[in-house]
KOLRODREN-66120 format. One record per residue (C-alpha): x negated, y negated, z negated; residue number from 1. Coordinates in nm, 4 decimals. Layout:
// KOLRODREN-66120
{X X Y Y Z Z resi NUM}
...
//
This chain:
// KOLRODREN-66120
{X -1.3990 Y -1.3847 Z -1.4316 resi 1}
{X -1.4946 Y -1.0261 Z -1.5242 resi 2}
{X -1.4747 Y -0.7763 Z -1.2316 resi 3}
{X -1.2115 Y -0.4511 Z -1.3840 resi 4}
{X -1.4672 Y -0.1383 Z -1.3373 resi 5}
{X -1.3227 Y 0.2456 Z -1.2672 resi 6}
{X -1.1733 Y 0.4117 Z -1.4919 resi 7}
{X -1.3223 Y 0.7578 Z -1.5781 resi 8}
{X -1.0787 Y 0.9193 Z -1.3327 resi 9}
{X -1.0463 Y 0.6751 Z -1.0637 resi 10}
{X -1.0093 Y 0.2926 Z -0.9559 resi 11}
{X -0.7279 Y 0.0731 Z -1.0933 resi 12}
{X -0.4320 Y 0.1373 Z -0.8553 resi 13}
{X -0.0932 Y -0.0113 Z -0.8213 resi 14}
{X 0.2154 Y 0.0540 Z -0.6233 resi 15}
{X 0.4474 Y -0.2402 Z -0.4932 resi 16}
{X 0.7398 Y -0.0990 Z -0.2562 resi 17}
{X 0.6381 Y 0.1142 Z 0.0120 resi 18}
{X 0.2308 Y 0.0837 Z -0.1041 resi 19}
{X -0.0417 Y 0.1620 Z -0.3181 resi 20}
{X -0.3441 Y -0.0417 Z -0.3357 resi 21}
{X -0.6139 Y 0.0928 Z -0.4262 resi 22}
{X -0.8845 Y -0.1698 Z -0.5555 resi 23}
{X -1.2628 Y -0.1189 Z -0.5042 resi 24}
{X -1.4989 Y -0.1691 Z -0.7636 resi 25}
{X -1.6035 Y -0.5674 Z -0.8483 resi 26}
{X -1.2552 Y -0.7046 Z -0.7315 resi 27}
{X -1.1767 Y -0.9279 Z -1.0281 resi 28}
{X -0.9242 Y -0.9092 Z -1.2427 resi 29}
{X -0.7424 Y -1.2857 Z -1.1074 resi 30}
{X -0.7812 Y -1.1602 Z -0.7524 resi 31}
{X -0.6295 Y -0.7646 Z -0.8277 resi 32}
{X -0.3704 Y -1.0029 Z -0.9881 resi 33}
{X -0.3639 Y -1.2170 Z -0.6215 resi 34}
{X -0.3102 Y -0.8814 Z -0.4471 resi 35}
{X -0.0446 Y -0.7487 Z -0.6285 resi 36}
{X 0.1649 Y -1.0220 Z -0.6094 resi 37}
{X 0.0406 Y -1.1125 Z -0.2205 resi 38}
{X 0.1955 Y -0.7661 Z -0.1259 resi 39}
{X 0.4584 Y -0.7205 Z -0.3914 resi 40}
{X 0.6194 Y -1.1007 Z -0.2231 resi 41}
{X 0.5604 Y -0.9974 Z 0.1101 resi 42}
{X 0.6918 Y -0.5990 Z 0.1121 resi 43}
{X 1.0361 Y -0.7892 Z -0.0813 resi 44}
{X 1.0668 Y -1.0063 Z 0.2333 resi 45}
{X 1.0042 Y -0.7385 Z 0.4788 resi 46}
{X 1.2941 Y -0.5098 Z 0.3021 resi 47}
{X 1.5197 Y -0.8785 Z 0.2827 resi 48}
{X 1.4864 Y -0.8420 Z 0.6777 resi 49}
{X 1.4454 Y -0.5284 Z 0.7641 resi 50}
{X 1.7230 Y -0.2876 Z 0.7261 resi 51}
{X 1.7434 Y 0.1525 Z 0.8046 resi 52}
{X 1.4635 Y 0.3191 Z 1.0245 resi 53}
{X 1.3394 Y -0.0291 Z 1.1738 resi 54}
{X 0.9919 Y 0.0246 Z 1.0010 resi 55}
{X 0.7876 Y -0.1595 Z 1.2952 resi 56}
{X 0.9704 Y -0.4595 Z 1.1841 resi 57}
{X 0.9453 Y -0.4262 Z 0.8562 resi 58}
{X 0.5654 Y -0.4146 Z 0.9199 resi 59}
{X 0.6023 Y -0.7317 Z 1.1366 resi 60}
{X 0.7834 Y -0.9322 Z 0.8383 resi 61}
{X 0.5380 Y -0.8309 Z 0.6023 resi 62}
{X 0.2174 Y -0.9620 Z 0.8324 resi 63}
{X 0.4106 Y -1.2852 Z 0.8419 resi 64}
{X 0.4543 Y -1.3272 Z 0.5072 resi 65}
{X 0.1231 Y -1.2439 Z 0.4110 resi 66}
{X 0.0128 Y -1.4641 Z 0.6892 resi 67}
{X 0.2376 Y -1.7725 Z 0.5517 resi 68}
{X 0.0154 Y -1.6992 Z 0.2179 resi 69}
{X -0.2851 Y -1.7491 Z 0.3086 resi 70}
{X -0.3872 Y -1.4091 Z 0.4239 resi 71}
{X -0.5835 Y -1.3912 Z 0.7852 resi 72}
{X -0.6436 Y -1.1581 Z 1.0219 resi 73}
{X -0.9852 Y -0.9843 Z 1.0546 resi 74}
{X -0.9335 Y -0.6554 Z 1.2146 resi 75}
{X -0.6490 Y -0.4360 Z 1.3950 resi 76}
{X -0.6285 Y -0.1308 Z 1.5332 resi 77}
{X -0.2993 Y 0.0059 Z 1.7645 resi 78}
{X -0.0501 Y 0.2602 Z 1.6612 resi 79}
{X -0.1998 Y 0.5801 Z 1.7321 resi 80}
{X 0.0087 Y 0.9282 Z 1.6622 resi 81}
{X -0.1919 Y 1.1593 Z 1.4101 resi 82}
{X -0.1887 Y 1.5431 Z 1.3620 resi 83}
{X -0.3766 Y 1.5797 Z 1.0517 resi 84}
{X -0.3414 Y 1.4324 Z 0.7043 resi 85}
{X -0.4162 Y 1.1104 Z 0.6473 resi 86}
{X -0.7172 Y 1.1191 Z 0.4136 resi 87}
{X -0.8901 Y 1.3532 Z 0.6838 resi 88}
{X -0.8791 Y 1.0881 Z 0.9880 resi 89}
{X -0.8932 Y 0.7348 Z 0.8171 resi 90}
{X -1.2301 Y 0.6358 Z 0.8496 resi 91}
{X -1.3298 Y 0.4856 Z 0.5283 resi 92}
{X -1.6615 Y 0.5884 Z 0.2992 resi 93}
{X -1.6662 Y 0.9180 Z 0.1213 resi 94}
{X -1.6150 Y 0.6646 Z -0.2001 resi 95}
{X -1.3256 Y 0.4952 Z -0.0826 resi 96}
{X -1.1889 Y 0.7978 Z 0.0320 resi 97}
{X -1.2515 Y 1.0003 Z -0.2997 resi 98}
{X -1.0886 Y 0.7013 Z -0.4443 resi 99}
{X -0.8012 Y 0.7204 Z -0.3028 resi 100}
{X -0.7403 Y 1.0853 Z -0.3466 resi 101}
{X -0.8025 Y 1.0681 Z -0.6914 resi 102}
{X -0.5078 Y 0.7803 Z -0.7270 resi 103}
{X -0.2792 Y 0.9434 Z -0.4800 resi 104}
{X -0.3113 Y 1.2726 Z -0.7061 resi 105}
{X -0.2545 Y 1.1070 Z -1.0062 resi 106}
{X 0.0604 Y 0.9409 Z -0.7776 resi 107}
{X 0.2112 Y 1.3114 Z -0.7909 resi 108}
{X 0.2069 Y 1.3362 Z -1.1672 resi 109}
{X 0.5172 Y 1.3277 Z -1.3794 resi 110}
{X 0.4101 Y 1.0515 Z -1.5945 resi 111}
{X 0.3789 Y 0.8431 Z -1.2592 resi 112}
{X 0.7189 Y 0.9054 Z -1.1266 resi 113}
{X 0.8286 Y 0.5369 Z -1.1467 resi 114}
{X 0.5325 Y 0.4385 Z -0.9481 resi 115}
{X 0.6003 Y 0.7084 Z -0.6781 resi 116}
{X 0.9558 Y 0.6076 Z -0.6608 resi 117}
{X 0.8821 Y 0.2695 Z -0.5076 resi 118}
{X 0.5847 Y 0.3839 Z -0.2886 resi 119}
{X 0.8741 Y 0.6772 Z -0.1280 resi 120}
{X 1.1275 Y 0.3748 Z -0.1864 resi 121}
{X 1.3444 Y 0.5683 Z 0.1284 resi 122}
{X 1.3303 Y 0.9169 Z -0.0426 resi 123}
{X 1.6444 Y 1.0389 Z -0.2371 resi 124}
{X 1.4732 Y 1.2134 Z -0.4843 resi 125}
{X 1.1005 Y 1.2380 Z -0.6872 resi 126}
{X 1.1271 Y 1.6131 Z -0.5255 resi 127}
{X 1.1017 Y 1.4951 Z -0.1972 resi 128}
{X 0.9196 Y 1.1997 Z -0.2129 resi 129}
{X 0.6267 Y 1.4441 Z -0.3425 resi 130}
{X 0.6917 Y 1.6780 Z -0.1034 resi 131}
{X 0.5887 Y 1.4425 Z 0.1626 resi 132}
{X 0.2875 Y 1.2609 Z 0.0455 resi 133}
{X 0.1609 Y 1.5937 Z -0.0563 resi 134}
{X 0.1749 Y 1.6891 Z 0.3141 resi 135}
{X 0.1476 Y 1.3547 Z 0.4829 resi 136}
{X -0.2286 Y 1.2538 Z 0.2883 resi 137}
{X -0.3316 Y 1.6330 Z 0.1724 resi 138}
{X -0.2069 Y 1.8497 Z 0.3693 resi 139}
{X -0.0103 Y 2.1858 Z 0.3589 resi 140}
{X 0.2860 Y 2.3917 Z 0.5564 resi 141}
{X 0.6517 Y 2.3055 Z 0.5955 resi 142}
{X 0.8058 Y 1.9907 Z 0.7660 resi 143}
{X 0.8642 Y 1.6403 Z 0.6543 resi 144}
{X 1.1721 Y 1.5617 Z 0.4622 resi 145}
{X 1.2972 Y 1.2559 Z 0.6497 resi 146}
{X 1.1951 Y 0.8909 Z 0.8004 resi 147}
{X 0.9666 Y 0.7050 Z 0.6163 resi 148}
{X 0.6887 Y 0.4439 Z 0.5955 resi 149}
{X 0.3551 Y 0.4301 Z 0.3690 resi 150}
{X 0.1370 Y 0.2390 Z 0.3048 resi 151}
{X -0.2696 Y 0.2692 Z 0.2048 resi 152}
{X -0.4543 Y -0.0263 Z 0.1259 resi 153}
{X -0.7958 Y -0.0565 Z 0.0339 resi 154}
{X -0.8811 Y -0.3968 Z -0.1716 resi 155}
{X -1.2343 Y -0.5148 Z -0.1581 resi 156}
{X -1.4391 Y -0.8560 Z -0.2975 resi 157}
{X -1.8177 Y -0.9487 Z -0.1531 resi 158}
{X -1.9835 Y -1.2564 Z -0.3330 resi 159}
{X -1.6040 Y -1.3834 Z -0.3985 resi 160}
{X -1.4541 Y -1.3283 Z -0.0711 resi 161}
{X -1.1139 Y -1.0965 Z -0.0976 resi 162}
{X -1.0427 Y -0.8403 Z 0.1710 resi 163}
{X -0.7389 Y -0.5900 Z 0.2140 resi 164}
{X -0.7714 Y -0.2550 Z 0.4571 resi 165}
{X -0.4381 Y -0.1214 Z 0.4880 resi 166}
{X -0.3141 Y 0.1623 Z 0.7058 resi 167}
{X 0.0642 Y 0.1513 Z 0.8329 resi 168}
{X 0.1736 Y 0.4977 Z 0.8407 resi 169}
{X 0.5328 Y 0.5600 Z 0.9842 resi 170}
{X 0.7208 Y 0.9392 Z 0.9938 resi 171}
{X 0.9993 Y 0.9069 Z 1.2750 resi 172}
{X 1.2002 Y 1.1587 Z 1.3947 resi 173}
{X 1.1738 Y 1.1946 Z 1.7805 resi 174}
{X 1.3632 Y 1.4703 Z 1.9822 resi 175}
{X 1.4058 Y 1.7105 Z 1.6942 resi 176}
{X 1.0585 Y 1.6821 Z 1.5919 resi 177}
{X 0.8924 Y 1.4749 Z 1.3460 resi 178}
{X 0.6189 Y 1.2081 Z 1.4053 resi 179}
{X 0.3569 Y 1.0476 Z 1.2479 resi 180}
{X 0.2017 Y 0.7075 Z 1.3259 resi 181}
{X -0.0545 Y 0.5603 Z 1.1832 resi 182}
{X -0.2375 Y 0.1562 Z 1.2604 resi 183}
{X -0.4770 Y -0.0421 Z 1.0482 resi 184}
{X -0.5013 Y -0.4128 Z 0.9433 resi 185}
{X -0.8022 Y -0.5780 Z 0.7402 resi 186}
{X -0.6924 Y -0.8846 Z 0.6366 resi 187}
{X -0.8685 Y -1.1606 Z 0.4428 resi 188}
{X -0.7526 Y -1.4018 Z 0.1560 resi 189}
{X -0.7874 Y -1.7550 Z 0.1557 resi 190}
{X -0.8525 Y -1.8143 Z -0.2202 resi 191}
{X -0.8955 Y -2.1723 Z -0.1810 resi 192}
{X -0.5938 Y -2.2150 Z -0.0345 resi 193}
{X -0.3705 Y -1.9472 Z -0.2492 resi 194}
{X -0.4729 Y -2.0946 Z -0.5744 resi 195}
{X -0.2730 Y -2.3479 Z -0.4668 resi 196}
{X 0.0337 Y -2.1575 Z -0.4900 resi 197}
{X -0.0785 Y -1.9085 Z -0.7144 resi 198}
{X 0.1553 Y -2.0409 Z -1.0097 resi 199}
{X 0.4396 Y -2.0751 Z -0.7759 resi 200}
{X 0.4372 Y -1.7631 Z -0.6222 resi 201}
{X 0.3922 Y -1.6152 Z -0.9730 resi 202}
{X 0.6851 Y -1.7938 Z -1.0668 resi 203}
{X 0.9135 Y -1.7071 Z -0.8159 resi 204}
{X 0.8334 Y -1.3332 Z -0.8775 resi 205}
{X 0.9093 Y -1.3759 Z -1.2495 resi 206}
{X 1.2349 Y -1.5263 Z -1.1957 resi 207}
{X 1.3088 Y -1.2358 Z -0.9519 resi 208}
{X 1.3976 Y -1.1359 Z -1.2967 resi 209}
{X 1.2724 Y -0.7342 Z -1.1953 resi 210}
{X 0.8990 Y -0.6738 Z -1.1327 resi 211}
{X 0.8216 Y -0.4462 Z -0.8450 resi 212}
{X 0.4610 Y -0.3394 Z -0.9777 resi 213}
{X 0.3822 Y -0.0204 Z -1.1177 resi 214}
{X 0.0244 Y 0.0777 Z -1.1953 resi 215}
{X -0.0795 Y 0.4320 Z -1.1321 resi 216}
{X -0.1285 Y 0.6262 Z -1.4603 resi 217}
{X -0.4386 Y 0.8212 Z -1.4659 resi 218}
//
């Protein structure tokens, strides 16, 4: 299998609700295609079960899910409440972090307004949902339009072993004021074990009869 290399502008990046992954380079193209439908089948469950505000649980379905797939744990850190934006305080590389600026601006475009629908799946409108990932990951004045979760994930492959960084990043209004959360989960992939249900789990998203992956246009 041939790994996908960046594009001119940025990595290959693809939205499934509520996240945008964001895949580093030599992730090949079967296991971008493992990813996407990993978190794609897992975020669908999570929104089966979780209903309104209740975003911890949503997170908590969508860990179990992955987990029931063949995903593993391999790092976690706890909930922690954040002042500044997001791509100031995560600590990835200057790389990973230029990569996902460059796919979270491109997020903001016009053409990519399908794709930024289903990342601000709560958020009435394209106005607003660009209003606050403007300010929640760049930066800037005003206040946050209303609840909502996010979430960044950072897919990487070493000498064929798949990992996924994500950080969980919650905006909950608490006494008139509105806060920001943010935790991080590496996960591995099994890929012994999920080509095993590969084809099903394809399958099963297929006869969903809607797909619920968008990739970002750069």
């Amino acid at each position: 299998m041939n790994a996908i290399p960046n594009s001119e502008d940025g990595a290959p990046a693809t939205v499934v609700p509520s996240t945008i992954i964001v895949f580093l380079p030599d992730v090949t193209e079967q296991h971008q295609e493992d990813v996407r439908n990993s978190f794609e089948f897992s975020a669908r469950a999570a929104t089966k079960q979780a209903s309104g505000n209740n975003y911890a649980r949503w997170h908590r379905v969508f860990e179990s899910v992955l987990h029931n797939i063949h995903w593993f744990n391999l790092q976690a850190e706890s909930e922690r409440t954040i002042q500044r934006p997001v791509l100031d305080i995560i600590p990835v590389s200057d790389s990973e972090r230029h990569l996902a600026k460059e796919a979270l601006r491109a997020l903001l475009n016009p053409e990519n307004e399908d794709a930024l629908r289903l990342f601000c799946d709560q958020h009435p409108t394209s106005e607003a949902a660009r209003e606050d990932v403007r300010r929640l990951f760049f930066g800037g004045g005003g206040g946050y339009t209303r609840n909502a979760k996010f979430q960044l994930t950072f897919c990487s492959e070493v000498d064929g072993e798949v990992s996924a960084s994500s950080f969980f990043i919650q905006l909950i209004r608490s006494d008139q004021a509105m806060e920001v959360t943010i935790e991080f989960h590496k996960h591995g992939l099994n890929t012994h074990l999920y080509g095993r249900l590969r084809s099903h789990l394809r399958k099963r998203l297929e006869d969903s009869g809607e797909s619920k992956q968008i990739p970002v246009q750069y």
